[in-house]
N, C-alpha and C positions, 0 to 999 in steps of 0.2 A: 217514354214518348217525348218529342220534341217538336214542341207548338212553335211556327213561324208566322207572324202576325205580321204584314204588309200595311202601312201609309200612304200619305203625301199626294194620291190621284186626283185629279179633279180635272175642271174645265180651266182650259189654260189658249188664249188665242194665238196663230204661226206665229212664230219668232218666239215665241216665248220660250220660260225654263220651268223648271218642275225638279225638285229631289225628292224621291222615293226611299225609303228606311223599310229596313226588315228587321225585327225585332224576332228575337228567339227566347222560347222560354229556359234554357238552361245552355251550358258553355258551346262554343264553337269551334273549340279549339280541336277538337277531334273531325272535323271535317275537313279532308284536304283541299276541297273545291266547293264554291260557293257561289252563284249569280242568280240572273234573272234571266227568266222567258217572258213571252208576249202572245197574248193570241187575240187577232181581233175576229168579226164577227163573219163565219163563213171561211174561215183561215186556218189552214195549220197550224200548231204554235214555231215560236221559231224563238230560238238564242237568240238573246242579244247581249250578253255578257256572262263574261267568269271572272272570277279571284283565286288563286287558291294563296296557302297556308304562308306560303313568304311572301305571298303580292305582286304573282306574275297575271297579268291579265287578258283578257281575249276578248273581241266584239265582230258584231257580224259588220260586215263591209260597208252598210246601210246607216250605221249612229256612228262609226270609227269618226274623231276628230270633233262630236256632238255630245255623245254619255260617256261620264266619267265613271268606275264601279269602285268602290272603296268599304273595305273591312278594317271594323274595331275588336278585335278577337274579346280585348276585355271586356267590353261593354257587352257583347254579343249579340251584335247588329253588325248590319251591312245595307249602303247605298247604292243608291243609284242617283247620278246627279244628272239630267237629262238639258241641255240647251239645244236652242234654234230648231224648236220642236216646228213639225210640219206635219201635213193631213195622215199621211202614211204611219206614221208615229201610235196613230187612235188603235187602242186597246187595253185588254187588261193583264195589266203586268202580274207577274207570279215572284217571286222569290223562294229561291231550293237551296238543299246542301244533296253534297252528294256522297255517298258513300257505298263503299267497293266499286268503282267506277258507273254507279248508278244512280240515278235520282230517286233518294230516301225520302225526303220529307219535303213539303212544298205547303204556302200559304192561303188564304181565301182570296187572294189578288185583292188588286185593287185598280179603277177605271181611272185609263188616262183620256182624256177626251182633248181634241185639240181640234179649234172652231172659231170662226168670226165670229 
């Protein structure tokens, strides 16, 4: 079993940044793809990023040129570095790995809140 432990949420006002860390309990190196969902309240969840194993990445249309995703295989964690956050941004982020082209394992999230 592999525990993914999720960070770094809190209350943060527009324009601001936030990095999120996903911490795993054992290697990641067996995971070829690796990101974060979001789902806020009343909402479907939705992508908002991927990494996989060589560091090709992907984001939805909506944070492209705002979050940054980035994997430390050794360390066995992975970010999410989030700038020029805005109202639409508020919810609670998830971190997953995915394996055989499915989402295996996923964390307690954690609440982004973003707010005057």
């Amino acid at each position: 079993q592999v525990q993914l432990v999720e960070s770094g949420g809190g209350l943060v006002q527009p324009g601001g940044s936030l990095t999120l860390s996903c911490a795993a309990s054992g290697s990641i190196f067996r995971f070829p793809v690796m990101g974060w969902y979001r789902q806020a309240p009343g909402k479907e969840r939705e992508l908002v990023a991927t990494i996989s194993i060589i560091g090709r990445t992907s984001y939805v249309d909506s944070v492209k040129g705002r979050f940054t995703i980035s994997r430390d295989t050794a360390k066995n964690m992975v970010y999410l570095q989030m700038n020029s956050l805005n109202f639409d941004d508020t919810a609670v982020y998830y971190c997953y790995a995915d394996e055989n082209g499915a989402i295996r394992y996923w964390g307690q999230g954690t609440q982004v809140t973003v707010s005057s």
